[in-house]
C-alpha positions as CSV (number, residue, x, y, z in Angstrom):
1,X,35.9,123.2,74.3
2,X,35.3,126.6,75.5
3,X,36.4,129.7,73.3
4,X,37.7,131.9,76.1
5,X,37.5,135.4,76.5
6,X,40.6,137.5,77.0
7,X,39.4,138.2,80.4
8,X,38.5,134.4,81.3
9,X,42.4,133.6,79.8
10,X,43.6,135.8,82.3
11,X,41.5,135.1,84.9
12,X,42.1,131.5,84.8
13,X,45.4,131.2,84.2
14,X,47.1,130.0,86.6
15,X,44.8,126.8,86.4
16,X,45.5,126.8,82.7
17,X,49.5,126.5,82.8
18,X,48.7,123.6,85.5
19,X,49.4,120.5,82.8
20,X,47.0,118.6,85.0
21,X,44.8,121.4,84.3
22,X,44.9,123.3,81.6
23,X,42.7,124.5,78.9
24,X,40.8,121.6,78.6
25,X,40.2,121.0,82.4
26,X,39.4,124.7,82.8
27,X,36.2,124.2,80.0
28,X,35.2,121.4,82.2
29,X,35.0,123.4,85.4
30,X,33.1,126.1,83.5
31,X,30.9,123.6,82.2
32,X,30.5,121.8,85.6
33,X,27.4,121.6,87.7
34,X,27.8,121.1,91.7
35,X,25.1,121.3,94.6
36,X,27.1,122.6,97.8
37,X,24.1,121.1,100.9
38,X,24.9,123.6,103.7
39,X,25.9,127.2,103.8
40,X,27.8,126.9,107.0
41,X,31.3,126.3,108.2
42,X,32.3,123.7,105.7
43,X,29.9,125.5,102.8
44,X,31.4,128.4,103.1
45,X,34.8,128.1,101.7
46,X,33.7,125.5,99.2
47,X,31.6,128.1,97.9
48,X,34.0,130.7,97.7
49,X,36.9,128.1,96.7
50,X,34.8,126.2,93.8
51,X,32.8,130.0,93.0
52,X,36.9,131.4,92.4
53,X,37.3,128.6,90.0
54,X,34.9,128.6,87.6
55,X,32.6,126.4,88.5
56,X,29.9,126.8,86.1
57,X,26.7,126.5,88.3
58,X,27.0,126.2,91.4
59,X,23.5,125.4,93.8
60,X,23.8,126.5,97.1
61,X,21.1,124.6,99.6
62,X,20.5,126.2,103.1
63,X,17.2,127.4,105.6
64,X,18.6,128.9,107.2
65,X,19.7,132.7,108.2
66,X,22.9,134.6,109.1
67,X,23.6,134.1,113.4
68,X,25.8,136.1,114.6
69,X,27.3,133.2,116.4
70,X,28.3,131.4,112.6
71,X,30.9,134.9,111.8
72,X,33.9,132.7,113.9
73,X,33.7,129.8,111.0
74,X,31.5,131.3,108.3
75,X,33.7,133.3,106.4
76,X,31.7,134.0,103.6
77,X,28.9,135.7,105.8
78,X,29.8,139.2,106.9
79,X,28.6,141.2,110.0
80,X,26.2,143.1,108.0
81,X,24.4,139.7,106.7
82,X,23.0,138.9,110.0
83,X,19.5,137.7,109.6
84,X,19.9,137.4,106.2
85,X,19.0,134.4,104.6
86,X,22.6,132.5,104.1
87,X,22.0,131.2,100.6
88,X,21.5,134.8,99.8
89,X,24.3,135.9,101.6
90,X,26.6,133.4,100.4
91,X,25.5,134.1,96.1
92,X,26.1,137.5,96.8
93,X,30.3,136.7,97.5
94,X,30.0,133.9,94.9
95,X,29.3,136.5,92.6
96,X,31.0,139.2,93.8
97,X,34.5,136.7,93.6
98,X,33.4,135.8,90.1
99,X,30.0,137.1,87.6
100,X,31.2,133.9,85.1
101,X,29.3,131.4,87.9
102,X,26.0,131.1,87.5
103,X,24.3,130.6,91.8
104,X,21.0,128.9,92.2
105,X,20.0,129.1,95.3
106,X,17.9,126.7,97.3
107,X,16.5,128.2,100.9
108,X,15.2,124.9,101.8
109,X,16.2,122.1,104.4
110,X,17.5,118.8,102.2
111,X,15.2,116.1,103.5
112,X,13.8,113.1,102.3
113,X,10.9,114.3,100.0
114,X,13.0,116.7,98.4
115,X,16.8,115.6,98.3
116,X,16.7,113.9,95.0
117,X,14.8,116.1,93.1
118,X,17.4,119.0,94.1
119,X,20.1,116.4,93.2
120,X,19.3,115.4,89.8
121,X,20.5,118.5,87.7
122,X,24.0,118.2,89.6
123,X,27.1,116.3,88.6
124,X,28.3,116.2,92.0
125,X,27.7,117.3,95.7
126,X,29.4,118.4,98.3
127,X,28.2,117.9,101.9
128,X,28.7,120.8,104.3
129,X,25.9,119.8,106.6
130,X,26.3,119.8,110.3
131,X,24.3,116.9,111.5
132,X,24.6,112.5,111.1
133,X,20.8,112.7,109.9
134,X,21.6,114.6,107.2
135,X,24.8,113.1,106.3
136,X,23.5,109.6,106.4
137,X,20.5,111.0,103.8
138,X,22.7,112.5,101.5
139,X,24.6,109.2,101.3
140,X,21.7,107.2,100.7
141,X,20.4,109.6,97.9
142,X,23.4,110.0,96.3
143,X,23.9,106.3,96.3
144,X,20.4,105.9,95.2
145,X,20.9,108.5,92.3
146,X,24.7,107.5,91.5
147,X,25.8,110.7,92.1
148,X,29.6,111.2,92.8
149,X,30.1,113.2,96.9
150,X,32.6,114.6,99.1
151,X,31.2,114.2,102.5
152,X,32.9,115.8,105.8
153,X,32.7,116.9,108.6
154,X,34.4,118.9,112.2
155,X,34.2,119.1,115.4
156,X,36.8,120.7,117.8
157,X,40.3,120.9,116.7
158,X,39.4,117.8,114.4
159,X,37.9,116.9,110.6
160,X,37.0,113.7,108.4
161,X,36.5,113.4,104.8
162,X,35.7,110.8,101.9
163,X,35.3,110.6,98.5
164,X,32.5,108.3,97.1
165,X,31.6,107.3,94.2
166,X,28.7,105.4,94.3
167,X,28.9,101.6,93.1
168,X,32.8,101.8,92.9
169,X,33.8,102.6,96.0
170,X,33.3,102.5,100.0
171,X,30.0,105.0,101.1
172,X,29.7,106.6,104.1
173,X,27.6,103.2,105.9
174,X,30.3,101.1,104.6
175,X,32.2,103.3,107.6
176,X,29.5,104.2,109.8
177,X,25.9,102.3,109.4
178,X,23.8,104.1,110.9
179,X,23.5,107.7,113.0
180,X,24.7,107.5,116.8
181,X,22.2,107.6,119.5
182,X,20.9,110.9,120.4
183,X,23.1,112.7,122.8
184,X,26.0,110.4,122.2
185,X,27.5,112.7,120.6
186,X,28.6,116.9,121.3
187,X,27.8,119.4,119.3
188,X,29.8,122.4,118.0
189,X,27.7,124.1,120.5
190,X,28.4,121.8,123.4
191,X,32.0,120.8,122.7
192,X,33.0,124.3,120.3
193,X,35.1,124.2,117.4
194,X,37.9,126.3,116.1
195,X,36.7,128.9,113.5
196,X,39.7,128.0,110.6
197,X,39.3,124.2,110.9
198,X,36.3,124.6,109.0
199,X,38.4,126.3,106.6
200,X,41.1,123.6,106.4
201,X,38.5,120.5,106.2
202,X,36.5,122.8,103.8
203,X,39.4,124.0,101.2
204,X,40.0,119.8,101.0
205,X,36.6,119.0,99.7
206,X,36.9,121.9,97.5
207,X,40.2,120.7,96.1
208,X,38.2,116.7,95.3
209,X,35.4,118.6,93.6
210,X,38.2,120.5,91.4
211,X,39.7,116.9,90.8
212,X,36.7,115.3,89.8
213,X,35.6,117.6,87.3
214,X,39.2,118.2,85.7
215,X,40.5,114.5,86.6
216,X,43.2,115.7,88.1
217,X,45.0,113.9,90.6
218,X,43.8,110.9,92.7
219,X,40.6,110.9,95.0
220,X,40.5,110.1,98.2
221,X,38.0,107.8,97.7
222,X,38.2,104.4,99.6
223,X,40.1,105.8,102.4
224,X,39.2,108.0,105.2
225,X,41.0,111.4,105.6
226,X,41.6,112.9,108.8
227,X,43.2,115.3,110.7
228,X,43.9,116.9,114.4
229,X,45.3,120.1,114.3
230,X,46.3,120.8,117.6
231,X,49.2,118.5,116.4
232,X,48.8,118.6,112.7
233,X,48.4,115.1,112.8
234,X,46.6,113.6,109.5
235,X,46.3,110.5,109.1
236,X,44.7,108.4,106.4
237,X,42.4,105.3,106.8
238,X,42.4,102.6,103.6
239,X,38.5,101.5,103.0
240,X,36.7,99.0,101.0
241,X,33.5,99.3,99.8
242,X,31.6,96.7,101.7
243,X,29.3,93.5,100.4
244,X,27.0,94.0,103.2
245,X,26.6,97.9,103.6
246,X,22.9,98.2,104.1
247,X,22.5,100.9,100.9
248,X,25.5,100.1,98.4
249,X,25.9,96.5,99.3
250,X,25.3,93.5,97.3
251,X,21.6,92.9,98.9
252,X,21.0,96.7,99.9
253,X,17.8,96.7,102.7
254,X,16.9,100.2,103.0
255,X,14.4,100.7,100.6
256,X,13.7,104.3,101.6
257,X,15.4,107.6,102.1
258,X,14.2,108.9,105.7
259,X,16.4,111.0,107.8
260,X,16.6,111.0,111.4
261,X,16.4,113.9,114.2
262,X,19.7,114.8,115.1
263,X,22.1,117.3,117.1
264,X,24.4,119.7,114.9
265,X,28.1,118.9,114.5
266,X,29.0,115.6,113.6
267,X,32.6,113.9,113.6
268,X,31.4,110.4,114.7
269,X,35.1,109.3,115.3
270,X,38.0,110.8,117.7
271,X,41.2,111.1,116.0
């Protein structure tokens, strides 16, 4: 347990007097470790949200730099960071919202040769990518590595999310095997998306970090979480994990992390 400063106690305490919280669930956030891949729509609250509450290191992983095209979505990049690196960007509000966190930041893209070595010091991800090749990757390492992930993703007026833990419950190929053909699909670009969904699909996967860490609450793991918000329609979707998924199933035949080529935005199912 924690000795908290007078500072922290107040700081903190409106998670402390939470009974599902408390003192002892705000010494596990502040002792927490969680890798955020992708400093974009989706990263951007998460960051802010899981930097607010005292996530004890948090490692942000991103190439790329500040467009001023991301500022509609990508609230925690500001006008003046345009061009500027986005992990950078993004530590610098992290720790402007809270100097207890400690950032790492990784300016890299997550690929095959390097995903598990950036997830090994983590106890769990969160994916804010914007593309299937990625998504399907971090699935299949985090499967590979048993680490615990909240994937999701937007498109439109829409947004998905899941839970996993790996070898208890349904992974992202037990829902979707494999990416879709190139093209298949529209991007953000293509098709648009509104700026806040990213906040509302976002602030969710911030919320399942905060509950794994503190236990808090139940997961939404084994069920698919969705939502259209032109009618604030959510809707969830029970899941099992499956006996033939090709990476958590009971005879798993990809043998290899390898990601594939693919356009940005990615909300493989219309809701």
């Amino acid at each position: 347990m924690i000795d908290f400063t007078e500072e922290q106690l107040e700081r903190y305490s409106r998670h402390i007097i939470l009974k599902e919280v408390g003192v002892e669930g705000q010494s596990k956030l502040l002792q927490a470790k969680v890798l955020i891949i992708g400093a974009g729509g989706l990263g951007a609250p998460i960051a802010l949200y899981l930097a607010a509450a005292g996530v004890g290191t948090i490692g942000i992983v991103d190439a790329d730099v500040v467009d001023l095209s991301n500022l509609q979505r990508q609230v925690i990049h500001f006008t003046a960071d345009v061009d500027r690196p986005k992990v950078e960007s993004a530590a610098n509000k992290m720790r402007a919202i809270n100097p207890d966190v400690n950032v790492i930041t990784h300016q890299l893209f997550a690929g095959a040769e390097n995903i598990l070595d950036l997830l090994a010091p983590y106890d769990f991800i969160v994916d804010g990518t914007d593309n299937f090749g990625t998504k399907f990757l971090v699935n299949d390492a985090c499967v590979v590595a048993k680490k615990p992930y909240s994937h999701g993703g937007i498109l439109r007026f829409t947004g998905q999310m899941m839970t996993i833990l790996p070898g208890e419950t349904a992974c992202y190929r037990c829902v979707f095997r494999e990416p879709p053909p190139p093209n298949s699909v529209p991007t953000c670009s293509q098709a648009g998306v509104l700026g806040a969904i990213a906040g509302m699909l976002g602030t969710m996967q911030a919320t399942e970090t905060l509950k794994f860490i503190t236990g808090a609450g139940q997961l939404a793991t084994n069920s698919l979480v969705s939502f259209n918000a032109l009618n604030m329609d959510f809707r969830k979707v029970k899941l099992k994990r499956q006996a033939n998924c090709p990476i958590c199933g009971d005879h798993p035949v990809i043998t290899h992390l390898e990601e594939a080529a693919m356009p940005l935005c990615d909300l493989k199912a219309k809701h």
